[in-house]
C-alpha positions in Angstrom: 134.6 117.9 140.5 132.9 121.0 141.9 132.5 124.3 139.7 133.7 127.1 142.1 133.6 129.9 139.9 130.8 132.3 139.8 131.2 133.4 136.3 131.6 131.0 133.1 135.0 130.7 131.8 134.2 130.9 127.9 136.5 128.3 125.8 137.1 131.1 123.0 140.5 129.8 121.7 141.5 133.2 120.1 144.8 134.1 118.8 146.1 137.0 120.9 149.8 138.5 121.3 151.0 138.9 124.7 153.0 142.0 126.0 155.2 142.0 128.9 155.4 145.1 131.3 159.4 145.0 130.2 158.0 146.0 126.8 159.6 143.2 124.9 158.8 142.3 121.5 154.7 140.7 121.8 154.6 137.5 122.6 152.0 135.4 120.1 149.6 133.1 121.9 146.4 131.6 121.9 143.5 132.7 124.8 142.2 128.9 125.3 139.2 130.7 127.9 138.7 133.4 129.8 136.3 135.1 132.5 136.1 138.3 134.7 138.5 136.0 137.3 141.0 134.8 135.3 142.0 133.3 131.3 144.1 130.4 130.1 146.7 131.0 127.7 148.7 128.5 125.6 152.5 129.8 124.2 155.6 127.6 122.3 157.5 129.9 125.0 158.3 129.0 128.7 158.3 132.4 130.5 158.8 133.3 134.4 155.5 133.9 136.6 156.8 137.2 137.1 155.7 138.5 133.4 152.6 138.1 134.5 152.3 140.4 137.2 151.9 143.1 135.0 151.1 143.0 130.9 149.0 143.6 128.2 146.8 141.0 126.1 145.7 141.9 122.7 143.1 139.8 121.1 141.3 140.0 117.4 139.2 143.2 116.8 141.6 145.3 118.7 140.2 144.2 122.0 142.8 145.0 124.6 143.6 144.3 128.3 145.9 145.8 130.7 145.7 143.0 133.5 147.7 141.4 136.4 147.4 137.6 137.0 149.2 134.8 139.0 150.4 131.9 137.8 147.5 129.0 139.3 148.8 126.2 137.3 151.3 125.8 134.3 151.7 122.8 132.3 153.2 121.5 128.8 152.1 119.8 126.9 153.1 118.9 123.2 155.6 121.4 122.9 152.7 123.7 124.2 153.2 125.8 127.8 149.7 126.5 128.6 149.0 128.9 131.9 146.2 129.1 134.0 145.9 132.9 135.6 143.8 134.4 138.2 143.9 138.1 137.7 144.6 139.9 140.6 144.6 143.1 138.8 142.0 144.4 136.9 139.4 147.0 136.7 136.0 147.3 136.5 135.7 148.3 133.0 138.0 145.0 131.5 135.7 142.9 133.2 132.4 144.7 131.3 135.1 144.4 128.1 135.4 140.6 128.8 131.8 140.5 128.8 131.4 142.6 125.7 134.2 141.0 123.7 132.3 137.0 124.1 129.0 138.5 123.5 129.8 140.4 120.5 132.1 137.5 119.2 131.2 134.3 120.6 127.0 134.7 121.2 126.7 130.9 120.8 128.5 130.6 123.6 126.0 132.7 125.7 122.9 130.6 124.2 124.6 127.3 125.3 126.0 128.4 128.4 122.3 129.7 129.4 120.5 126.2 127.9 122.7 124.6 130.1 122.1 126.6 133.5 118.5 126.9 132.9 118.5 122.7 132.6 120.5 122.8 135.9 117.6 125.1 137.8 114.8 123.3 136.2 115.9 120.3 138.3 116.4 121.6 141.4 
């Protein structure tokens, strides 16, 4: 299968709460990965594609996004709803966030993801 994505989606698997734009209660789910383009989330809750469209995410250390997303593929499994979004709103500055957020909190990630791509050039 071919990668198409330009930036690495990290496999954080953070707990996060989830808040629609209708400003029910949050909504607590776990962020399986995320990038600049898009996140997976995994919820015990089947909600409409529309809640996505506009909502907050909260992860640990008070990390926040204010994001819009479509739904690209939703699935269940185990008793588990698990959605993969494409944001198709977002600015500039929660994509330097994103960035921030994995480097401050998941710098392993960064050191494998870069072993790998450097092993990947140093074949071509």
């Amino acid at each position: 299968m071919d990668e198409r994505r330009f930036k690495p989606r990290w496999l954080i698997n953070q707990r996060a709460e989830l808040i629609a734009d209708n400003g029910v209660k949050p909504i607590s789910c776990l962020v399986e990965d995320i990038s600049q383009g898009g996140i997976r989330i995994s919820l015990n809750r089947n909600l409409f594609d529309e809640v996505f469209s506009n909502f907050k995410l909260t992860l640990a250390n008070e990390f926040e996004l204010s994001i819009g997303a479509q739904v690209v593929r939703h699935e269940q499994k185990y008793e588990r709803n698990i959605y993969a979004l494409s944001f198709n709103r977002i600015s500039d500055s929660e994509k330097a966030g994103i960035d921030h957020y994995v480097k401050e909190n998941f710098r392993d990630l960064i050191v494998k993801h870069w072993w790998e791509e450097g092993e990947l050039n140093a074949g071509a």
